[in-house]
C-alpha positions in Angstrom: -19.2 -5.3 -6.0 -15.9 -4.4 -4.4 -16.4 -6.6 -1.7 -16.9 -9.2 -4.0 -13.9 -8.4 -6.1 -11.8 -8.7 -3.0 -13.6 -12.2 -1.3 -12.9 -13.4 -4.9 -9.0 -12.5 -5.3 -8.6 -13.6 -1.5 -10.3 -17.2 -2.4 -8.5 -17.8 -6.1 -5.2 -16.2 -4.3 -5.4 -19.5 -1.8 -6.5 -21.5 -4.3 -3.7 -20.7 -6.1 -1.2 -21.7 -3.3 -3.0 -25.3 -2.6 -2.2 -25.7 -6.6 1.1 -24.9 -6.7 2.3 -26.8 -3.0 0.3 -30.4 -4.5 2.4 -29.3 -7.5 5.5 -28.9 -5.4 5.5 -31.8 -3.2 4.3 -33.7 -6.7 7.9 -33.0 -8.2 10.0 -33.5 -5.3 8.1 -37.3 -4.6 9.3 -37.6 -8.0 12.5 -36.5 -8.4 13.3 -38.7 -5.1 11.4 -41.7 -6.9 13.8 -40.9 -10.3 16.8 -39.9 -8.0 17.3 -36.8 -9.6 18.4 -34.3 -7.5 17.9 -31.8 -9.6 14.2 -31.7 -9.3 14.4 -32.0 -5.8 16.0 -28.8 -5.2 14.2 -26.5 -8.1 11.0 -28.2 -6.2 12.3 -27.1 -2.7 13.3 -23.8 -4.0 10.0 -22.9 -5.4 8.2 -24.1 -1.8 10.4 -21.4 -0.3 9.1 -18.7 -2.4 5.5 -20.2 -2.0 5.9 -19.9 2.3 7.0 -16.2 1.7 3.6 -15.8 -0.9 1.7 -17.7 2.2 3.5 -15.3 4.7 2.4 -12.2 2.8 -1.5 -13.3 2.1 -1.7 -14.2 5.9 -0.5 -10.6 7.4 -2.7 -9.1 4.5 -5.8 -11.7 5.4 -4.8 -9.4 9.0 -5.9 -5.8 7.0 -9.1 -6.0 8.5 -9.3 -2.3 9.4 -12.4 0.1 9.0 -10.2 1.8 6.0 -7.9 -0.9 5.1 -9.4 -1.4 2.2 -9.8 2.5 0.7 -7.5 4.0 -1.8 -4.7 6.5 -0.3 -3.4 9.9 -0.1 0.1 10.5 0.4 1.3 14.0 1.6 4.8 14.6 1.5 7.0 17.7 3.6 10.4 19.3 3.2 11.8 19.4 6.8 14.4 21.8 8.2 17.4 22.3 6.0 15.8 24.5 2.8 17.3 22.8 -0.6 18.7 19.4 0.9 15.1 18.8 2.4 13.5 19.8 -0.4 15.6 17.0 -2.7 14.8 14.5 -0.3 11.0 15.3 0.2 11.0 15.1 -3.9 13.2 11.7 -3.4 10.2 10.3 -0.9 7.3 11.1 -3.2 9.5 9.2 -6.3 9.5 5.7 -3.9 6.4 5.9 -3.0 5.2 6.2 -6.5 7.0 3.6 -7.7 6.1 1.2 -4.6 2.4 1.8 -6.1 3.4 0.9 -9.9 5.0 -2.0 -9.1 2.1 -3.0 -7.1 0.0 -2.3 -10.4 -1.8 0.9 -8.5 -2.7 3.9 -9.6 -0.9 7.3 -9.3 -2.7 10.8 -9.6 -0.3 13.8 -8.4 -3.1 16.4 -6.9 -0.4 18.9 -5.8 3.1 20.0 -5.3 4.8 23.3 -4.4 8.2 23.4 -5.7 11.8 24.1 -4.0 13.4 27.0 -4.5 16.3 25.4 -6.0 15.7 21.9 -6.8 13.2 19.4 -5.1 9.8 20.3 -3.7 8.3 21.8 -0.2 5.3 19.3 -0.8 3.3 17.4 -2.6 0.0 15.2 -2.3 -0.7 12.3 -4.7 -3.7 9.7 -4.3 -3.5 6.1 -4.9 -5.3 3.6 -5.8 -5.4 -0.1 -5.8 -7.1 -2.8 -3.2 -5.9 -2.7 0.5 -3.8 1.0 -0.6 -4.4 2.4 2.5 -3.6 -0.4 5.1 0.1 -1.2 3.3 0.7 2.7 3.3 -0.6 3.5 6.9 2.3 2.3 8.4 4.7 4.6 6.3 3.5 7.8 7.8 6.2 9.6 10.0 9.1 11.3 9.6 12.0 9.9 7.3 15.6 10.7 7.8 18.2 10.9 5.0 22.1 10.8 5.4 24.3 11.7 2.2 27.1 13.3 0.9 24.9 17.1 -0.4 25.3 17.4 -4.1 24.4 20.9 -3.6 27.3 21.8 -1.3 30.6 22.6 -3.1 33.0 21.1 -0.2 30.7 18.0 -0.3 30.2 17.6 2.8 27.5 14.6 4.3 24.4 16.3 5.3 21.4 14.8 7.2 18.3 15.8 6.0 14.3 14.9 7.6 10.6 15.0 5.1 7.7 13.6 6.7 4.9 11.5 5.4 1.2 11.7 6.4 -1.0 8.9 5.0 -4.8 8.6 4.8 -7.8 7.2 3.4 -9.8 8.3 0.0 -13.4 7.9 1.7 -16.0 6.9 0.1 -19.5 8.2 -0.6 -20.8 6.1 2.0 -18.9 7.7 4.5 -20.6 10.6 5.8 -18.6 13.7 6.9 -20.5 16.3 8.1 -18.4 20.2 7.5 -19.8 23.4 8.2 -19.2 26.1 5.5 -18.3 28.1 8.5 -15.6 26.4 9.3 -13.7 26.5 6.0 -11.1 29.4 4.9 -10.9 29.0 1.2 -7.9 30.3 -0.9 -7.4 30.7 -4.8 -3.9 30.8 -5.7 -2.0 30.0 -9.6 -0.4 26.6 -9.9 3.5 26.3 -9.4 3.6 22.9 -11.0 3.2 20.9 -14.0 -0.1 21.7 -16.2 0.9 24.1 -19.3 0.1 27.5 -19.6 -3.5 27.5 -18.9 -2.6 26.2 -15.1 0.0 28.8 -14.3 -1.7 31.8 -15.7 -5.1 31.4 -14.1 -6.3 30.9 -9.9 -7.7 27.7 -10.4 -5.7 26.1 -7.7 -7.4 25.9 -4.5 -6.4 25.7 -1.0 -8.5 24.8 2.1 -8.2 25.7 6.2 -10.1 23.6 8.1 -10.4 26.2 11.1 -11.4 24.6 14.3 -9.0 21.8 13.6 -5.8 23.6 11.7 -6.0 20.8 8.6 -4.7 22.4 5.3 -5.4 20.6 2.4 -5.2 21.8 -1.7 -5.7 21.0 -5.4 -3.9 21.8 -8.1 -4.6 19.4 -10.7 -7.4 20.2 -13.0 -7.8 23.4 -14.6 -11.0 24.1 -13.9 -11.2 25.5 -9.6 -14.6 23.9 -9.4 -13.1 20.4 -10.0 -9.9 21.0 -7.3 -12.0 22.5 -4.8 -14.5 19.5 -5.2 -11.5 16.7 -4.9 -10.1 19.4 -1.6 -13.0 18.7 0.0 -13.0 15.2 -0.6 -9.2 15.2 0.6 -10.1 17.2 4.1 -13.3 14.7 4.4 -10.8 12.1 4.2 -8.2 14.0 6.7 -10.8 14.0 9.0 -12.1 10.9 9.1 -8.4 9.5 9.4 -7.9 12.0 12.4 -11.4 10.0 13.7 -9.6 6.7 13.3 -6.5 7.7 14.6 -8.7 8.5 17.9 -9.9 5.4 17.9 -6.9 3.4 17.6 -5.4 5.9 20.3 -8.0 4.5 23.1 -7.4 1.0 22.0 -3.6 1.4 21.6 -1.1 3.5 22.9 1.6 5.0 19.9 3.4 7.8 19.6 2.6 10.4 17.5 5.3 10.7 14.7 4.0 13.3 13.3 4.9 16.5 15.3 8.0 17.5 14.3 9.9 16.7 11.3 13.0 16.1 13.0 15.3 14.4 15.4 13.7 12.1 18.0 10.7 11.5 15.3 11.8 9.5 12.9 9.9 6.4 11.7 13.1 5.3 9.5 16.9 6.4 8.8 18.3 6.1 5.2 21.8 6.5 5.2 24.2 6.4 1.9 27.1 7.5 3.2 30.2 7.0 5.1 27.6 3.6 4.4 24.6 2.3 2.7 21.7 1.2 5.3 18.1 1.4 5.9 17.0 1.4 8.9 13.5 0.7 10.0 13.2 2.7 13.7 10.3 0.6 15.1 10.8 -2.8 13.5 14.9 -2.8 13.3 14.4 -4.3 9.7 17.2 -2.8 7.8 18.8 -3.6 3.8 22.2 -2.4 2.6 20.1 -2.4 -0.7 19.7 1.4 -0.3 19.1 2.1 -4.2 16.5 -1.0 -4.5 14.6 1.0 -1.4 14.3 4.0 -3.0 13.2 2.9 -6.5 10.2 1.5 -4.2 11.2 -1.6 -2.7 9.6 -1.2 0.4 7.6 -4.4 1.4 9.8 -6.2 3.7 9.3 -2.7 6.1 5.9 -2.4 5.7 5.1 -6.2 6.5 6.7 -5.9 9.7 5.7 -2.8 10.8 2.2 -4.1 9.9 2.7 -7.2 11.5 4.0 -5.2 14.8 1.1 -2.8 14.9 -1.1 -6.0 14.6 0.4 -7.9 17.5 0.3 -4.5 19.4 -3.1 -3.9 19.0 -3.8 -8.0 19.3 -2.0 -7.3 22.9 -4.0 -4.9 24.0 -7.0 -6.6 23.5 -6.5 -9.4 25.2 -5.0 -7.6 28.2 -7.9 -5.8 28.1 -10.2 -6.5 31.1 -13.5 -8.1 30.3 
């Protein structure tokens, strides 16, 4: 039925675009025939906005991957640099949220430790929505922000680093096989939201995959049975991304941006101050629009890096040897 669902918003979606161009060219033969330029150029206007709708169906038509399709899990991490970190991991999670509501996806936060001061050391949400995973995949990596600190009295400009690791919610189909064996299993009370029931009672749950060092928890329900069961689902999923990664390794070379949440690893540099730019590192897409960026205005990077990682792997596979 999901399938379905998708094959049937892909077909009305390009049925939708014949409409509107025979609708398009329709106006502009007329206002030329009633010399009326006025028509002409609402008409020509509106066939620019329906090439960038045909621009972004064609590089999604391209989100063909094993996973592409699966909802997401975001994890979000404080770098180096204690409080201004924190702000900025706390920062991330908020665009990447509203990225997913504006898309009309779901949001579930499954767990956050706060900051000492302000902001948070990290935080996992899921979400949800057709195709989640392959527009979030690019986005993992580490981010770099430059500002003037709000929390230093001499306000000086600071440059802080949080990294994001994205990966799929797999499905039932997907079989994962973990041995009990391998698991070290943690109870701990919930620093975040939840009322008084969460924070007085171990029902959070934390998870060590041992032979291959992934740490995944749950702190959303109240009841541990029900965040253990969705912390295994998350280090099932963690896995089976690390599988894919592996894959995509053999087929095409890229740097791992996820060792070190600092300098020389950054996927993307937003700065908002002495100037206001982002910066994509790998695609050299960049906006001046730094507030539109982080209230989760974030396609015009994620189409090209998508469209780059494409063309890479497209590259590779025809260089290939046969």
């Amino acid at each position: 039925m999901q399938e379905r669902t998708s094959l049937e918003d892909a077909l009305n979606g390009i049925g939708k675009v014949e409409r509107e161009l025979e609708d398009d060219v329709g106006m502009i033969e007329l206002g030329e025939a009633e010399n009326d330029p006025g028509v002409v150029t609402e008409a020509e206007g509106a066939l620019k906005d329906l090439k960038k709708e045909v621009a972004r169906r064609e590089l999604e038509a391209l989100l063909a991957g094993e996973a592409d399709r699966f909802d997401s899990y975001i994890e979000v991490h404080a770098g180096a640099g204690g409080t201004e970190s924190q702000d900025w991991a706390e920062m991330l999670l908020r665009m990447y949220a509203r990225w997913a509501e504006k898309h009309g996806f779901k949001v579930e936060y499954l767990e956050e430790s706060e900051g000492e001061e302000a902001g948070i050391k990290s935080a996992t949400i899921q979400i949800s929505g057709h195709n989640a995973y392959g527009w979030l995949k690019t986005e993992a990596g580490v981010h770099r922000l430059v500002r003037i600190s709000p929390f230093d009295s001499n306000a000086r400009r600071h440059t802080s680093f949080s990294s994001a690791w994205v990966y799929p919610v797999v499905h039932d189909s997907i079989n994962i096989e973990i041995n009990e064996a391998d698991l070290k299993v943690d109870t701990y009370r919930s620093s975040g939201a939840g009322g008084q029931h969460v924070n007085t009672t171990d029902s959070a749950i934390r998870i060590t995959h041992v032979p291959s060092g992934i740490v995944v928890a749950c702190q959303a329900e109240r009841s541990q049975h029900k965040n253990r069961a969705t912390a295994m689902q998350m280090l099932k999923a963690r896995l089976y991304e690390q599988e894919l990664e592996k894959r995509e390794a053999a087929a095409n070379a890229e740097s791992a941006a996820k060792t070190e949440i600092g300098w020389g690893h950054q996927i993307r540099s937003y700065v908002l101050q002495p100037y206001q730019m982002v910066k994509d590192l790998r695609t050299s897409v960049e906006t001046s629009n730094t507030s539109a960026v982080l209230d989760g205005d974030l396609d015009q990077f994620m189409e090209a890096a998508l469209a780059q990682r494409v063309q890479g792997y497209a590259d590779t596979v025809s260089e290939a040897p046969e």
